[in-house]
C-alpha positions, 0 to 999 in steps of 0.5 A: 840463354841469349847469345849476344856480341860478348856471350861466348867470349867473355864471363858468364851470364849472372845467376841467382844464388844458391837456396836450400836444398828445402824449403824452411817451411811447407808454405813453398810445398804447400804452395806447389801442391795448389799449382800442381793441381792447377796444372793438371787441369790446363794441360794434357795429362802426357805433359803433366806427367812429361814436364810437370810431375818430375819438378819439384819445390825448394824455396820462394826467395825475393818474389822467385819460386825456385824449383829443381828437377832433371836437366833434361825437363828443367830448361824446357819447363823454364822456357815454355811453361813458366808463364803458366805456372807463374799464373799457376802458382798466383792462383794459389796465393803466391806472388811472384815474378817468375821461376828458377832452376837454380842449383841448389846448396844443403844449409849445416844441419843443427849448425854443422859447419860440414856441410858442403858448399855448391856440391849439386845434390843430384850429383851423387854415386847412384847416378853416376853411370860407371863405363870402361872410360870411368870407372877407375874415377869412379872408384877412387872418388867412392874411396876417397868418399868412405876413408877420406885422407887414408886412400888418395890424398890428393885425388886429382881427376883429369879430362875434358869438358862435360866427361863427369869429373864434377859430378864425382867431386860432387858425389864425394862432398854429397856423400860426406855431407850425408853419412859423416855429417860432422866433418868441415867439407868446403866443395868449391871451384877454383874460380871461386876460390879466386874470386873470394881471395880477391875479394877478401884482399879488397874488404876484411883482409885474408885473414877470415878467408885462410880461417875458412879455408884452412881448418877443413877436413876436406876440400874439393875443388873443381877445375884447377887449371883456372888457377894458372897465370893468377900468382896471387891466388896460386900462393895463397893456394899453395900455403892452404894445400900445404896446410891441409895436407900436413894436417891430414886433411882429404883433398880432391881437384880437377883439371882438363888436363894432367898437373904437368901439362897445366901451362902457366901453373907454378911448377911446384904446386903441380909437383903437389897435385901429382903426390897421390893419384891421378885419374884420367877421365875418358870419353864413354863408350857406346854403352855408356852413352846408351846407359846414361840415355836410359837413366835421363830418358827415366828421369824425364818420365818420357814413354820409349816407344821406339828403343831404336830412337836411343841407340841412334841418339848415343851411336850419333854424339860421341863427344861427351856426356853434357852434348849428348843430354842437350841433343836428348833434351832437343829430341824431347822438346820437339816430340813435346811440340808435336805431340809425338813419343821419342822414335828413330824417325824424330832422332833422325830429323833433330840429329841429322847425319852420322856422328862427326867425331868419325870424320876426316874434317881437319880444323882448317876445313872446319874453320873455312865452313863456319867463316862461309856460313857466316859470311866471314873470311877465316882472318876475322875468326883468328882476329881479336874483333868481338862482334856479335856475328865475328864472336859466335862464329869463332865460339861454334868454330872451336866447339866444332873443332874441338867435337869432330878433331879432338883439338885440345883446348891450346890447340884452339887458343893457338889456332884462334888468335892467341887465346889463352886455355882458360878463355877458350875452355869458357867459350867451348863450355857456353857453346856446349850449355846453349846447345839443346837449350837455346834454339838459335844456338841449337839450330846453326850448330845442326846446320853447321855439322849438316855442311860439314858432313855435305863437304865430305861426300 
């Protein structure tokens, strides 16, 4: 990521597309067993096995070779070692101008049209780590998943960023693409939807877009809420609910919020998400956060040679899950770096201070420490300047406010010149991504707890 005037304030970052979760043929695995062995031979053998072994092949697409592995190995991988796999992989014959971690997309088996679309295939019930503030998600998306449209119908799953409410809509359309391969699943988000009726409006007409999605089985669609203030889209939504749900259809949804507080959102298409079951989705516990450490720190293929280290990392960052694997994929880099294993000592270097989630800071406070690191006064955070330095510090200002006081996503919209919930939750969300990924990013926000924490004592 590079953070830039316009990074956390407007859209995202364009991606590459998604592949096949395989490649067509072996030429791609073929390829990558040559590249492996090259690797092998250039680096260390305990960063082979840390970064290299967990990666694994998926297609070469228009001169990239797209890769999929852990969060927790991907960006470091991407970011230190591409050079030398692209180098790697030319040895092998490859001609190719770099690598991607894409997320990857299953094509229909023998033509199936249920196959779902852009469900992550890492998202899946086994890993899913179950805690006191998940476990009923847990187990009506497992329901759902087994007897679609005879257990919840719709399910709709509440919570803030980064809790795991897409990893269990993706679990539901995996488990459905897997064991009942013959249903019409369509796994999606509500910004997508948006962006194909729009799209569809503007070329070929609404037609094939009701045709597509309105004869499915099920339909999963992820945050919700990014359907309020687009009438449109909402009407058109609202006819393809009705018509999947009298039909019998299954379908699951998701929100940072419960329907009745989803601001700017018609009433009576709320009033239709609250007809089967809502589930919140809830920060994890101290023993959630320990069990998810272990399970990526597994993954990563990382030697624990100090099991204090992750107990400090999961009593540190409280917030949610997706902070607490970019704070495991900062620590992991820096003992790559030196050469080190993952001990209390490093954690406490990289994850400086207590949790801040206990503090008694207050979004005022918080505000006042970001404009003076800055060099800002707080008018230019709650001002509509979009300036490189003015656009970062109003970014870190709400992903700090929201982590340490809990402030919802109107509260900060409110609080930082009027914005609306929908550009504030894509702004916390970029700075929630860049963190342990981006270096600068990384850096600024241990040294802005760091002040926050000093202006306590």
């Amino acid at each position: 990521m590079n953070p830039g005037a316009n990074t956390f304030e407007t859209g995202g970052a364009a991606t590459g597309g998604p592949v096949e979760s395989q490649p067509r043929d072996g030429g791609a695995r073929s390829s990558w067993a040559t590249a492996r062995a090259y690797l092998s031979r250039s680096l260390p053998e305990s960063t082979f096995r840390m970064w290299i072994e967990p990666v694994e092949p998926v297609a070469l697409r228009g001169g990239t070779f797209f890769l999929a592995g852990p969060d927790a190995v991907s960006t470091w991988v991407k970011r230190r070692y591409e050079g030398l796999i692209v180098r790697a992989l030319e040895v092998s014959g490859e001609k190719i101008s770099g690598i991607s971690f894409e997320s990857v997309e299953s094509e229909p088996a023998n033509g199936s049209p249920g196959r779902e679309e852009g469900a992550n295939p890492l998202h899946t019930f086994d890993r899913f780590v179950i805690g006191s503030g998940n476990h009923l998600a847990h187990s009506a998306a497992l329901a759902v998943a087994e007897s679609p449209a005879e257990a919840y119908n719709p399910l709709f799953l509440h919570g803030d960023p980064g809790l795991g409410k897409t990893h269990l809509l993706g679990a539901i359309a995996n488990y459905l693409a897997e064991n009942m391969p013959s249903l019409r699943v369509l796994f999606t988000s509500a910004e997508s939807f948006t962006t194909e009726f729009v799209h569809s409006l503007r070329t070929d007409g609404a037609e094939a877009f009701k045709e597509r999605h309105r004869n499915l089985d099920v339909l999963v669609v992820d945050d919700i809420q990014y359907l309020a203030g687009k009438p449109h889209t909402e009407e058109e939504f609202f006819h393809t609910f009705n018509i999947l749900h009298e039909s019998g259809s299954q379908i699951v949804l998701s929100a940072d919020r419960v329907p009745g507080e989803l601001g700017g959102l018609a009433e009576r298409l709320a009033n239709r998400f609250e007809w089967g079951l809502e589930v919140a989705v809830e920060r994890p516990d101290l023993s959630t956060r320990l069990a998810v450490l272990r399970q990526l720190v597994l993954e990563s293929g990382l030697e624990m040679s100090d099991p204090e280290a992750m107990t400090l990392i999961a009593s540190r960052v409280e917030s949610n899950l997706r902070h607490l694997r970019g704070v495991l994929t900062r620590v992991i880099a820096e003992a790559s770096l030196n050469g080190g294993s993952l001990t209390r000592d490093l954690v406490s270097r990289v994850v400086p201070g207590k949790d801040l989630t206990r503090s008694d800071s207050t979004p005022s406070s918080i505000g006042d420490a970001v404009a003076d690191y800055f060099g800002l006064e707080v008018e230019d955070l709650v001002s509509r300047r979009r300036d490189k330095k003015t656009s970062r510090a109003r970014a870190f200002a709400m992903f700090l406010t929201r982590e340490v006081c809990g402030s919802s996503l109107s509260e900060l919209g409110a609080r930082y010149g009027d914005r609306d919930h929908s550009t504030v939750m894509s702004v916390v969300g970029r700075v929630e991504d860049a963190y342990g990924s981006d270096p600068e990013t990384t850096r600024m926000l241990e040294e802005l707890r760091a002040l926050i924490q000093g202006g306590r004592q």
